[in-house]
PDB file of N, CA, C, O and CB in Angstrom:
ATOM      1  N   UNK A   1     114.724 104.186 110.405  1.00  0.00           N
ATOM      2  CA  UNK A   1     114.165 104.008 109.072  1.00  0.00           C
ATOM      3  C   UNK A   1     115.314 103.930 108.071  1.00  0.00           C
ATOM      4  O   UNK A   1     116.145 104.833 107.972  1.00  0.00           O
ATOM      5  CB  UNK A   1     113.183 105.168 108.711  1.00  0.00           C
ATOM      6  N   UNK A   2     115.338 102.605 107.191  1.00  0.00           N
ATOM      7  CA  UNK A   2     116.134 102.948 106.076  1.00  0.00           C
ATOM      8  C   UNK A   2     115.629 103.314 104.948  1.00  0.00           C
ATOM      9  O   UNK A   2     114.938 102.595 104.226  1.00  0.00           O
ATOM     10  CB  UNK A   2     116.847 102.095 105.783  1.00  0.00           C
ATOM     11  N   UNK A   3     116.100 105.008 104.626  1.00  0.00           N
ATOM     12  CA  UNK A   3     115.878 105.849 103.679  1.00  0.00           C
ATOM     13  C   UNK A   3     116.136 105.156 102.052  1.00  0.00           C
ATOM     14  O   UNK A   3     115.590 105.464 100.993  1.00  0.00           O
ATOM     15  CB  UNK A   3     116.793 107.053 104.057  1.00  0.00           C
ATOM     16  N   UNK A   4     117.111 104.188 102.318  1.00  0.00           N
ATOM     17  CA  UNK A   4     117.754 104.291 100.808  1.00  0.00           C
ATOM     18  C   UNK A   4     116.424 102.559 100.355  1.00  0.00           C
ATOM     19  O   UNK A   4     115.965 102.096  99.310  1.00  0.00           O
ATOM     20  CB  UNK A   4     120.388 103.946 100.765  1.00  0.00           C
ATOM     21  N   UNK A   5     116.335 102.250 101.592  1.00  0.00           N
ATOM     22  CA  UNK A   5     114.898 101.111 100.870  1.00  0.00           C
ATOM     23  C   UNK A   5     113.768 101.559 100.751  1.00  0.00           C
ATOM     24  O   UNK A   5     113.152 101.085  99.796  1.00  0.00           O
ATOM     25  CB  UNK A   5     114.425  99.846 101.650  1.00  0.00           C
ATOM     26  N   UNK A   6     113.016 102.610 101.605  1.00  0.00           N
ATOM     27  CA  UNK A   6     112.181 103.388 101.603  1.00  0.00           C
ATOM     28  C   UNK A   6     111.514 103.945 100.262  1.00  0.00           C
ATOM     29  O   UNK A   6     110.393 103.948  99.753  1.00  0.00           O
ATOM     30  CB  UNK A   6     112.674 104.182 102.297  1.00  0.00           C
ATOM     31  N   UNK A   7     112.970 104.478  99.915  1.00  0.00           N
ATOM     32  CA  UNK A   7     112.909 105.441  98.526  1.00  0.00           C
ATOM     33  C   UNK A   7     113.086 104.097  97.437  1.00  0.00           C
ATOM     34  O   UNK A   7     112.408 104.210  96.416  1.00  0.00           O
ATOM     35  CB  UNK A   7     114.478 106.897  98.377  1.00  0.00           C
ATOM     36  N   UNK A   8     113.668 103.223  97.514  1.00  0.00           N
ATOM     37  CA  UNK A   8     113.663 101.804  96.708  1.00  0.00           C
ATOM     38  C   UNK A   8     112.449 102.009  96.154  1.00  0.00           C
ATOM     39  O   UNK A   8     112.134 102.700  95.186  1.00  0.00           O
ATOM     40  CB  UNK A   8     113.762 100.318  97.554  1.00  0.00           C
ATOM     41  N   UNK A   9     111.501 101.020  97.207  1.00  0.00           N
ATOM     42  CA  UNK A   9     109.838 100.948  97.089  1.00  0.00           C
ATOM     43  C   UNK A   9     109.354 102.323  96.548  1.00  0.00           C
ATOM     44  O   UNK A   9     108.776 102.005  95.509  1.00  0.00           O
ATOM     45  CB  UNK A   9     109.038 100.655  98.668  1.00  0.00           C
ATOM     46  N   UNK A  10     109.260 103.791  96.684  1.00  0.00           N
ATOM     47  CA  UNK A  10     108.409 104.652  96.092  1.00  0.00           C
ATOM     48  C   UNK A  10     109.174 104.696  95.091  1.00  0.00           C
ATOM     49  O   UNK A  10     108.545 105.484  94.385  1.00  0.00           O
ATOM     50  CB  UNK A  10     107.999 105.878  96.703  1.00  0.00           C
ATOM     51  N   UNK A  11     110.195 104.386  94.438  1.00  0.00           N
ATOM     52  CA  UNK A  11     110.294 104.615  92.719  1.00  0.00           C
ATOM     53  C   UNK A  11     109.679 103.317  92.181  1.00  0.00           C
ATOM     54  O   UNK A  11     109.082 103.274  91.106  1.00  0.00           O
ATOM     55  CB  UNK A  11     112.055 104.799  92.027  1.00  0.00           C
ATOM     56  N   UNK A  12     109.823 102.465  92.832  1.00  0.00           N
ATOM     57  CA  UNK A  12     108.997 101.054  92.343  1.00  0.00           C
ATOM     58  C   UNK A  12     107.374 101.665  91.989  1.00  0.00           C
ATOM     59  O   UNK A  12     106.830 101.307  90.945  1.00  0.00           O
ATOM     60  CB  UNK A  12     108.941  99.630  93.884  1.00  0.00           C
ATOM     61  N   UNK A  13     106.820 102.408  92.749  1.00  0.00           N
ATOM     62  CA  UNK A  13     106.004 102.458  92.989  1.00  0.00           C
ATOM     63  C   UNK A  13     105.731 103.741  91.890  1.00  0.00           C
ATOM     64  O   UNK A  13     104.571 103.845  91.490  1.00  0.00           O
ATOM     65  CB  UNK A  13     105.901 102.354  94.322  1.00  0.00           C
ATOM     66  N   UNK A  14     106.338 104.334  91.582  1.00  0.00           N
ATOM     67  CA  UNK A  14     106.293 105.535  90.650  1.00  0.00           C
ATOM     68  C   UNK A  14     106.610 104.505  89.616  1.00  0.00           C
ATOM     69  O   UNK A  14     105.718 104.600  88.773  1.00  0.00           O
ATOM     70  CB  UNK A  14     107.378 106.974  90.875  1.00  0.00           C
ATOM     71  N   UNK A  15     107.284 103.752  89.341  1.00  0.00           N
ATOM     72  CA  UNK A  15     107.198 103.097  87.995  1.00  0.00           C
ATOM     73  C   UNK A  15     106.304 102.657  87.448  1.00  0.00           C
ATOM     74  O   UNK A  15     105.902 102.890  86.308  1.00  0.00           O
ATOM     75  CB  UNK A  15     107.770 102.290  87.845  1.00  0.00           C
ATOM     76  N   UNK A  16     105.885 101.923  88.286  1.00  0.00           N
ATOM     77  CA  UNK A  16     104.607 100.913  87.869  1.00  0.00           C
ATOM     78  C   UNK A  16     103.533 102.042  87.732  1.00  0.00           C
ATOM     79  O   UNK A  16     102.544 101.792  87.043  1.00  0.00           O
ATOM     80  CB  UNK A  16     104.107  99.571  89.179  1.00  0.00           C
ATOM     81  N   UNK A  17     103.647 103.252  88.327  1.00  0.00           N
ATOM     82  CA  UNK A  17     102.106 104.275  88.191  1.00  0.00           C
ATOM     83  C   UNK A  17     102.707 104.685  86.492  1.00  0.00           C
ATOM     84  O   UNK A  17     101.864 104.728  85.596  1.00  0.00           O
ATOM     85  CB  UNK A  17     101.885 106.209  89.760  1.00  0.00           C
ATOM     86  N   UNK A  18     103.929 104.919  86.217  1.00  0.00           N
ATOM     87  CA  UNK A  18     103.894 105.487  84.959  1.00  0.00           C
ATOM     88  C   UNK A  18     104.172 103.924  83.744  1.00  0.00           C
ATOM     89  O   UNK A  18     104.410 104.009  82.540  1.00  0.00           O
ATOM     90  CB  UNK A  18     105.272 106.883  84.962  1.00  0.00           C
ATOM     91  N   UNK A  19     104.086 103.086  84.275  1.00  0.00           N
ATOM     92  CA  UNK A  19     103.765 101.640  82.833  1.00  0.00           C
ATOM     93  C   UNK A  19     102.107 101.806  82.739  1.00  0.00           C
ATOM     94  O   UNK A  19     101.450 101.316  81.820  1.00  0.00           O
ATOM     95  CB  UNK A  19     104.260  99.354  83.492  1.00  0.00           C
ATOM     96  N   UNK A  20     101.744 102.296  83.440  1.00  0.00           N
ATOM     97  CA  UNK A  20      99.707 101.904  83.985  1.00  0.00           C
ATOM     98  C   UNK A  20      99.536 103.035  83.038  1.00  0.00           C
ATOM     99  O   UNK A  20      98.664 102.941  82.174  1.00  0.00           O
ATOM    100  CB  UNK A  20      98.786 102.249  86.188  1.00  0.00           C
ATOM    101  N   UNK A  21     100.468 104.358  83.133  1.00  0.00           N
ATOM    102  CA  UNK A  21      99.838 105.157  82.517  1.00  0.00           C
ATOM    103  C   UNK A  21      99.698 104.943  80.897  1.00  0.00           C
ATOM    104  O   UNK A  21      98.703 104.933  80.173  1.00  0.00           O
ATOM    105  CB  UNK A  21     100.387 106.269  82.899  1.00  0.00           C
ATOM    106  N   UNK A  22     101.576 104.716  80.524  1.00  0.00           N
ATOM    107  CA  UNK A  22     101.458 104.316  78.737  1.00  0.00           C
ATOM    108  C   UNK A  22     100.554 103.127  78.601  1.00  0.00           C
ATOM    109  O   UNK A  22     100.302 102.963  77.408  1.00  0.00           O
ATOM    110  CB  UNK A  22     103.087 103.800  77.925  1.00  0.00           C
ATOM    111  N   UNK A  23     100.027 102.324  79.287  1.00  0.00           N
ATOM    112  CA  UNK A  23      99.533 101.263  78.973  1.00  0.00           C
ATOM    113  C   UNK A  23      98.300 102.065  78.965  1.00  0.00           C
ATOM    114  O   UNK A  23      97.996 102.048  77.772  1.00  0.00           O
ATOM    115  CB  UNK A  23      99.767 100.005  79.792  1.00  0.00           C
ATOM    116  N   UNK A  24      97.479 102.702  79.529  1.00  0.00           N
ATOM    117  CA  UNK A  24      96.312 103.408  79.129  1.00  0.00           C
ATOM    118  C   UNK A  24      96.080 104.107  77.817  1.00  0.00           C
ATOM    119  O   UNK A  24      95.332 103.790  76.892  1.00  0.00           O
ATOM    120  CB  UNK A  24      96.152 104.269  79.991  1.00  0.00           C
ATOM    121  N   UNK A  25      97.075 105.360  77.978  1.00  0.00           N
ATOM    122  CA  UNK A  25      97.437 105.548  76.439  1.00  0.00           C
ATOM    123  C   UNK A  25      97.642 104.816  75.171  1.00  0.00           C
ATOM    124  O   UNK A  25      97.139 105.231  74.127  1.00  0.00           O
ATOM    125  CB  UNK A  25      98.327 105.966  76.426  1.00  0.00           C
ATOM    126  N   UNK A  26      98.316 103.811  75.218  1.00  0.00           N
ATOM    127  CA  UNK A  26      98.103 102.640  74.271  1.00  0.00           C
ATOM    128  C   UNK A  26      96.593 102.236  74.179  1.00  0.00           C
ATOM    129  O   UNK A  26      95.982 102.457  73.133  1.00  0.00           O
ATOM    130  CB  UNK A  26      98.958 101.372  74.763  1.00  0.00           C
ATOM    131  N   UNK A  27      95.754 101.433  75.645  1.00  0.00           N
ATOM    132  CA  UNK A  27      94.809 101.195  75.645  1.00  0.00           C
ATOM    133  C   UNK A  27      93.633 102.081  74.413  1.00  0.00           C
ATOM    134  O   UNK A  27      92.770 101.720  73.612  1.00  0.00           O
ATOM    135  CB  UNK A  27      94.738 101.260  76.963  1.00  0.00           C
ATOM    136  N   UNK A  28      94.104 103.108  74.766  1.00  0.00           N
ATOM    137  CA  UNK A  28      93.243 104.519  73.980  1.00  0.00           C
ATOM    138  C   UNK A  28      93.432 104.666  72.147  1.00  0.00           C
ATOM    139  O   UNK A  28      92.545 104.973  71.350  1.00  0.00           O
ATOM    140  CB  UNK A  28      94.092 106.248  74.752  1.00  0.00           C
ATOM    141  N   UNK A  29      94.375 104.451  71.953  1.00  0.00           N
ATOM    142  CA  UNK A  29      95.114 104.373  70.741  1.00  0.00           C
ATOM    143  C   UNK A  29      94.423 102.873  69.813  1.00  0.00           C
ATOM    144  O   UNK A  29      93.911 102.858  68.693  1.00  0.00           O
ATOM    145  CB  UNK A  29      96.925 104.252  71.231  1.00  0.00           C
ATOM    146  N   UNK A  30      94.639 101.799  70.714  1.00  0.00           N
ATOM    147  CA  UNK A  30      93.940 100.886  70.267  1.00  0.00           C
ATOM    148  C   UNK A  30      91.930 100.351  69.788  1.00  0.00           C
ATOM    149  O   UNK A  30      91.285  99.577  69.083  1.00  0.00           O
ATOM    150  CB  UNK A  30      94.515 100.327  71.122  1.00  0.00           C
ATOM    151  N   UNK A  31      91.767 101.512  70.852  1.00  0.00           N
ATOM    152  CA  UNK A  31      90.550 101.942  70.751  1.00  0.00           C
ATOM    153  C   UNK A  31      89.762 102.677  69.537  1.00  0.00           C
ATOM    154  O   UNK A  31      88.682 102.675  68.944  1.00  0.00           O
ATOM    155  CB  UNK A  31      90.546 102.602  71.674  1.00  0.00           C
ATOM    156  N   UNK A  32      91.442 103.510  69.580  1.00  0.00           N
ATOM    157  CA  UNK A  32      90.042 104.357  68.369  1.00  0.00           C
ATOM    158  C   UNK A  32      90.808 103.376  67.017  1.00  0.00           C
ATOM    159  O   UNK A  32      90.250 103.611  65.945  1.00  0.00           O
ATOM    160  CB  UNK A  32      90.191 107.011  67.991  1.00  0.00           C
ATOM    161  N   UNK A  33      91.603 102.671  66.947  1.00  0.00           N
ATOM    162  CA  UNK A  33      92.068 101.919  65.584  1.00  0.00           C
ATOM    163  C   UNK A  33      90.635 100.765  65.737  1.00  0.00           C
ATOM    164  O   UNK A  33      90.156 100.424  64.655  1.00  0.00           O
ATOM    165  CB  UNK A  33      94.091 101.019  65.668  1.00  0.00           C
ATOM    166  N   UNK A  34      90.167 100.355  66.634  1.00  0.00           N
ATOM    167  CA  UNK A  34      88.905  99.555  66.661  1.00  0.00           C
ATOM    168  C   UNK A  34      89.508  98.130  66.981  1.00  0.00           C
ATOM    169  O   UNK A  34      88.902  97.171  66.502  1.00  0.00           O
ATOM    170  CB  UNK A  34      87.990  99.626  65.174  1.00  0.00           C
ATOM    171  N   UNK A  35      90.508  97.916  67.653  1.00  0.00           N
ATOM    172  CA  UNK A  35      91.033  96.712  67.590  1.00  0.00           C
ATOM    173  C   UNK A  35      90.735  96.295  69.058  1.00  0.00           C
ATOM    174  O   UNK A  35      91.431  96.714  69.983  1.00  0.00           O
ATOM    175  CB  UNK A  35      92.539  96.691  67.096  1.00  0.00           C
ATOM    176  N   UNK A  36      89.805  95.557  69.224  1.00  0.00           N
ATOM    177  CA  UNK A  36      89.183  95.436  70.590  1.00  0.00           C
ATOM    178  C   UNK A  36      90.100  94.245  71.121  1.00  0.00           C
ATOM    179  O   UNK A  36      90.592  94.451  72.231  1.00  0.00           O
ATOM    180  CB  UNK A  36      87.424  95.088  70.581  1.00  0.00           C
ATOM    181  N   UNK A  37      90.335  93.320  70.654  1.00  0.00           N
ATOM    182  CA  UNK A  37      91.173  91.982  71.176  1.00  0.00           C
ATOM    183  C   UNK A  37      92.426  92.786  72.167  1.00  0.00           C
ATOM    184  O   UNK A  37      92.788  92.437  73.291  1.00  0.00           O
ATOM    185  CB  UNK A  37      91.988  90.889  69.567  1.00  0.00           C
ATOM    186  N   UNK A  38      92.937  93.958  71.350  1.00  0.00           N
ATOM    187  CA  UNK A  38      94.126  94.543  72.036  1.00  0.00           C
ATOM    188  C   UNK A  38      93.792  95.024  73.302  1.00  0.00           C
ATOM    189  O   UNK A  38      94.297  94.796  74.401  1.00  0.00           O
ATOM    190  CB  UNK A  38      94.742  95.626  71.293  1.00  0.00           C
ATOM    191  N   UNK A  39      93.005  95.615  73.019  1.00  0.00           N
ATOM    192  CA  UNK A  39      91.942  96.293  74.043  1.00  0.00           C
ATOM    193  C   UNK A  39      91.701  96.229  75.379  1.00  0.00           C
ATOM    194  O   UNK A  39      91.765  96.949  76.376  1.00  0.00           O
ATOM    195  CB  UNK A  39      90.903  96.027  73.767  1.00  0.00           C
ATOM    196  N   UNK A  40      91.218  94.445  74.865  1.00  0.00           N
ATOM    197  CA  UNK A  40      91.056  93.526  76.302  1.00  0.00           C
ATOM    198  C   UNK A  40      91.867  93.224  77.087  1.00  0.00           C
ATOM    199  O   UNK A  40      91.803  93.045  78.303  1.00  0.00           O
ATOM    200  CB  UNK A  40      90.693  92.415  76.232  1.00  0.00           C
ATOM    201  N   UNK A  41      93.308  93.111  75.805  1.00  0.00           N
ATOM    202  CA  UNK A  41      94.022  92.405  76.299  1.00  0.00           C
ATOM    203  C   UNK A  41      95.263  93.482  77.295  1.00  0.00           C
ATOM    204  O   UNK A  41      96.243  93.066  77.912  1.00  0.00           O
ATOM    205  CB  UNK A  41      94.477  91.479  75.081  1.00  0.00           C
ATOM    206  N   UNK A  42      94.875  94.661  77.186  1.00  0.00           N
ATOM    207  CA  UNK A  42      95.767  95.772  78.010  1.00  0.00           C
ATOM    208  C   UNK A  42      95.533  95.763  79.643  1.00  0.00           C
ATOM    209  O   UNK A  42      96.182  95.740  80.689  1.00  0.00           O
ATOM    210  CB  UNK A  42      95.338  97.369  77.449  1.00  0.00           C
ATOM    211  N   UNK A  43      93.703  95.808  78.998  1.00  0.00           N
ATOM    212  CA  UNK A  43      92.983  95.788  80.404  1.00  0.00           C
ATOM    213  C   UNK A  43      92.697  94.852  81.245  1.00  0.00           C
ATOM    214  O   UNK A  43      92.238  94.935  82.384  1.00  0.00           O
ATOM    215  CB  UNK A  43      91.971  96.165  80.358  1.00  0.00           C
ATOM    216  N   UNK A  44      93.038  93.814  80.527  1.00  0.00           N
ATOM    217  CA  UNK A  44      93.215  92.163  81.949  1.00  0.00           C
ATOM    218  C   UNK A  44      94.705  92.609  81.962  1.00  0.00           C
ATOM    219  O   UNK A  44      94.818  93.368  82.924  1.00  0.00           O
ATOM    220  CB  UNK A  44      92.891  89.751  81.270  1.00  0.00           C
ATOM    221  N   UNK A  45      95.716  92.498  81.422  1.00  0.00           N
ATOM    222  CA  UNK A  45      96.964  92.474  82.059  1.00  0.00           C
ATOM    223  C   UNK A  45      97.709  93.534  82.634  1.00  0.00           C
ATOM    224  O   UNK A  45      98.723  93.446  83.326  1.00  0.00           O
ATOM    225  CB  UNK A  45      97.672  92.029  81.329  1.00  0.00           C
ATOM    226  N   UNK A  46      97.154  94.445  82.308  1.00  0.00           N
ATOM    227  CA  UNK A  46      98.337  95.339  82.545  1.00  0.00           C
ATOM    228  C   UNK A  46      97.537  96.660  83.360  1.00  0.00           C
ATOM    229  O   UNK A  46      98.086  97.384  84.189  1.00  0.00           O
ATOM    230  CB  UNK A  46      99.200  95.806  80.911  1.00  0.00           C
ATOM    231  N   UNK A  47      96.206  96.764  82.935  1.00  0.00           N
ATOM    232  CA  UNK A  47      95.808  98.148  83.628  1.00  0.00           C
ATOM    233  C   UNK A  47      94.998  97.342  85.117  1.00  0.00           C
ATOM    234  O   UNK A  47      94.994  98.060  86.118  1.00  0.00           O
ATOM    235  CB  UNK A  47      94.494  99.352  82.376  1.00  0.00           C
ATOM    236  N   UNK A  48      94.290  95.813  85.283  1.00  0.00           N
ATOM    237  CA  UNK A  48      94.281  95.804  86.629  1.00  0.00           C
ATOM    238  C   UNK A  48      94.891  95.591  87.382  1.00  0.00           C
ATOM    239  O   UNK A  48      94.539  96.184  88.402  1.00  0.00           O
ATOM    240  CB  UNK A  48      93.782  95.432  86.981  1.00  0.00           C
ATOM    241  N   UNK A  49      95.892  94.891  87.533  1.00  0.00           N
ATOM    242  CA  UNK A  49      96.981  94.684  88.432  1.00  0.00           C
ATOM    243  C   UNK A  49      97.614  96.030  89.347  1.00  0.00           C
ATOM    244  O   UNK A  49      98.027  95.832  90.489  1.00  0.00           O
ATOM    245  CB  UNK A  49      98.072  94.088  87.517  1.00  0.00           C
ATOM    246  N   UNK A  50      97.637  97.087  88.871  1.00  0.00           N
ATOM    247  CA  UNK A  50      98.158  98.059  89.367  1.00  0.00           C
ATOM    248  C   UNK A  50      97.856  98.407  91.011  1.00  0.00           C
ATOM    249  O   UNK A  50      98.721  98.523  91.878  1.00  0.00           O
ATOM    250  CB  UNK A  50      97.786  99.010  88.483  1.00  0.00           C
ATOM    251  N   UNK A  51      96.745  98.507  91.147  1.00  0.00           N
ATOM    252  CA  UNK A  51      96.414  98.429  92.633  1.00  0.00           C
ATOM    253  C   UNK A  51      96.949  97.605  93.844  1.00  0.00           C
ATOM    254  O   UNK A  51      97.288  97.884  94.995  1.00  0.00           O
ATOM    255  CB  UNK A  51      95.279  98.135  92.640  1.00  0.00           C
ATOM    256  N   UNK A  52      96.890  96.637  93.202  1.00  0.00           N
ATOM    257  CA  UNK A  52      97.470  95.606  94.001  1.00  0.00           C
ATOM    258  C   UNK A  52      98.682  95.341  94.289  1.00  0.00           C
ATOM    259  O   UNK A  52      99.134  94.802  95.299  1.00  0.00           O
ATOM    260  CB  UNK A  52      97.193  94.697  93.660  1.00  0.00           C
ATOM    261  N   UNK A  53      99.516  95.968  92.831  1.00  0.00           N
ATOM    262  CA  UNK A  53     101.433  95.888  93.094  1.00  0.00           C
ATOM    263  C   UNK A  53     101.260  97.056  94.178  1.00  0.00           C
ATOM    264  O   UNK A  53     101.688  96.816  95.307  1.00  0.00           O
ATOM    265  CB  UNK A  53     102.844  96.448  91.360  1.00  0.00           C
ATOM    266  N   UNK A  54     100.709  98.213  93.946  1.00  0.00           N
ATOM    267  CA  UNK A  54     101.093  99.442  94.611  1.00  0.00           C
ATOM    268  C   UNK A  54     101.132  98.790  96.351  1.00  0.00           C
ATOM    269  O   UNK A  54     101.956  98.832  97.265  1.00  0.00           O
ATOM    270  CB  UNK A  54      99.790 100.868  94.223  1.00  0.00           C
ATOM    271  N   UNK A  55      99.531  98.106  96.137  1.00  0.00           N
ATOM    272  CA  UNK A  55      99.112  98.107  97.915  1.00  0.00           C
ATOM    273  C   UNK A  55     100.485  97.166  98.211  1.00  0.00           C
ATOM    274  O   UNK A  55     101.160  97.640  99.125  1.00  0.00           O
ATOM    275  CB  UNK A  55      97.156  97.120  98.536  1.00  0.00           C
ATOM    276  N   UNK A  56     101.113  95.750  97.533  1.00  0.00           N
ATOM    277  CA  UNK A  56     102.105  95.038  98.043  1.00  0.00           C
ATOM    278  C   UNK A  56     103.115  95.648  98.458  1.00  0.00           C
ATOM    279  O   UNK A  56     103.560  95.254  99.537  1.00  0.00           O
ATOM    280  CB  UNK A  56     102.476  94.245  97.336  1.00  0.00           C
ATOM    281  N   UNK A  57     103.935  96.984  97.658  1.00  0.00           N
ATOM    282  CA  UNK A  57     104.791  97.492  98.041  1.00  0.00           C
ATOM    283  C   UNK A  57     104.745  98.525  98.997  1.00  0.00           C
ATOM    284  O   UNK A  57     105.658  98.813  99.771  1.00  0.00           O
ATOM    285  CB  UNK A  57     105.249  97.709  97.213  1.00  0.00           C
ATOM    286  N   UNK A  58     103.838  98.977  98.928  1.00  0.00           N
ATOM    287  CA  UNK A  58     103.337 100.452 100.011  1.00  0.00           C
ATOM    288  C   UNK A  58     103.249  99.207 101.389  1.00  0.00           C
ATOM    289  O   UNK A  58     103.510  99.739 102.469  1.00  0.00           O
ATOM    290  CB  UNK A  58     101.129 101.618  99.442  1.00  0.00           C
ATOM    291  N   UNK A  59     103.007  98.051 101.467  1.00  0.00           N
ATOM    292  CA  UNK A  59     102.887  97.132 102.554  1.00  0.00           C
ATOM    293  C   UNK A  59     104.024  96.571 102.748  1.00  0.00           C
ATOM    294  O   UNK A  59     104.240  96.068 103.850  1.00  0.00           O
ATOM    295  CB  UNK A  59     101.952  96.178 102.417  1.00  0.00           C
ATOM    296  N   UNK A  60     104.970  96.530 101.771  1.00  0.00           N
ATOM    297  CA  UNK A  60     106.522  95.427 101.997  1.00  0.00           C
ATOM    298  C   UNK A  60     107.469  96.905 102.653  1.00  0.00           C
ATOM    299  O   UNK A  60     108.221  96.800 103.621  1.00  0.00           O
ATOM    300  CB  UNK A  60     107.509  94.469  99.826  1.00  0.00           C
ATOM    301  N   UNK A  61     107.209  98.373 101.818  1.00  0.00           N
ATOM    302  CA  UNK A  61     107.863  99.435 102.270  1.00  0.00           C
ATOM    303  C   UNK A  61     107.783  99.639 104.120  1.00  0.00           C
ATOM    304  O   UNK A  61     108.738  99.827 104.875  1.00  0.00           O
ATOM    305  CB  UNK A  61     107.187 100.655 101.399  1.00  0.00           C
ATOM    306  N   UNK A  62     106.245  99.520 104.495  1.00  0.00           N
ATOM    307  CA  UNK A  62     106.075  99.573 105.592  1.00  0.00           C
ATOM    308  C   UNK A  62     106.636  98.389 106.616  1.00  0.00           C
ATOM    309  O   UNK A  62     107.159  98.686 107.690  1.00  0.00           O
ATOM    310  CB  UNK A  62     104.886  99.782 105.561  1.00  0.00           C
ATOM    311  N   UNK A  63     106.471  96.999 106.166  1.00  0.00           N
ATOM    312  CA  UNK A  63     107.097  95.661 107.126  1.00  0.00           C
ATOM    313  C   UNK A  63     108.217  96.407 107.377  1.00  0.00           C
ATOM    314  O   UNK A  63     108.440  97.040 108.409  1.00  0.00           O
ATOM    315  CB  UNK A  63     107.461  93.962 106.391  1.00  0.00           C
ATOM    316  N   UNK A  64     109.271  96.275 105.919  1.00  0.00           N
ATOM    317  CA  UNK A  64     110.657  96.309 106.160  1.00  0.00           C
ATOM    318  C   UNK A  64     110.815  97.676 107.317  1.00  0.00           C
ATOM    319  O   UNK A  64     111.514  97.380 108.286  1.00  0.00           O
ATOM    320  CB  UNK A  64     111.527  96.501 104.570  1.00  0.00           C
ATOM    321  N   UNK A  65     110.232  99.174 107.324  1.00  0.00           N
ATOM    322  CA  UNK A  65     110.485  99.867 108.344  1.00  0.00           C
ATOM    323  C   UNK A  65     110.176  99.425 109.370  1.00  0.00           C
ATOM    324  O   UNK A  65     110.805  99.730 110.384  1.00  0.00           O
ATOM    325  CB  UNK A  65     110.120 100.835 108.309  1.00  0.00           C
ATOM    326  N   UNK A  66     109.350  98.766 109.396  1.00  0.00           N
ATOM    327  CA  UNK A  66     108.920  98.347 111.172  1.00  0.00           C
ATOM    328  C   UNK A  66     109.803  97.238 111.542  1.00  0.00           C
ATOM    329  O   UNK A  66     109.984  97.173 112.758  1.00  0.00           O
ATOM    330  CB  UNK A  66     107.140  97.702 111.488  1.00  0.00           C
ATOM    331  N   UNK A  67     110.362  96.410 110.898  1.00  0.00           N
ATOM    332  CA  UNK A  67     111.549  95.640 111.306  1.00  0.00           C
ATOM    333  C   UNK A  67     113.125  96.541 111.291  1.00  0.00           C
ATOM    334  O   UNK A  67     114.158  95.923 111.547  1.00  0.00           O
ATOM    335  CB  UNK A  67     111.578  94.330 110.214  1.00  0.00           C
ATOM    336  N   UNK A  68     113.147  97.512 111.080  1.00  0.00           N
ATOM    337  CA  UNK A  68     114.267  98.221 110.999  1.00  0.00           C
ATOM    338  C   UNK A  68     114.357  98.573 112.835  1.00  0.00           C
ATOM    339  O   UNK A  68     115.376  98.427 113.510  1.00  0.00           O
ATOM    340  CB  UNK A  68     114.079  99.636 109.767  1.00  0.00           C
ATOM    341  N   UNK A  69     113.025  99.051 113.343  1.00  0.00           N
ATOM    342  CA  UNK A  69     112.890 100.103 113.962  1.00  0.00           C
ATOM    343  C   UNK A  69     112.952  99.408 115.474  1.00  0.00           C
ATOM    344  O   UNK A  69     112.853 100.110 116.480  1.00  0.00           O
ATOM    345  CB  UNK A  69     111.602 100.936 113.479  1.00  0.00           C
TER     346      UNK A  69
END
């Protein structure tokens, strides 16, 4: 196993969990100012995607070990 790509992917992966988070917080902020356009526009770009980067990298973390091994 290489440790130092391993750990690559889970800070990738811790990053993107903490942009999802300020982007919620923002999301929230924009909410109570009543500005719905912003609103929308957090939650198509930025708060669904998250699942899906995670599953790509939690899946590219795993290829690359199994080609190591």
């Amino acid at each position: 196993m290489n440790t130092k790509k391993l750990l690559y992917y889970i800070d990738e992966i811790c990053r993107k969990i903490d942009l999802h988070t300020d982007a919620f917080i923002e999301r929230i902020e924009y909410l109570k100012q009543g500005d719905t356009e912003k609103v929308e526009f957090i939650e198509k770009m930025m708060l669904e995607p998250l699942e899906q980067q995670i599953k790509y990298l939690a899946k590219k973390a795993t290829d690359d070990n199994s080609k190591e091994k």
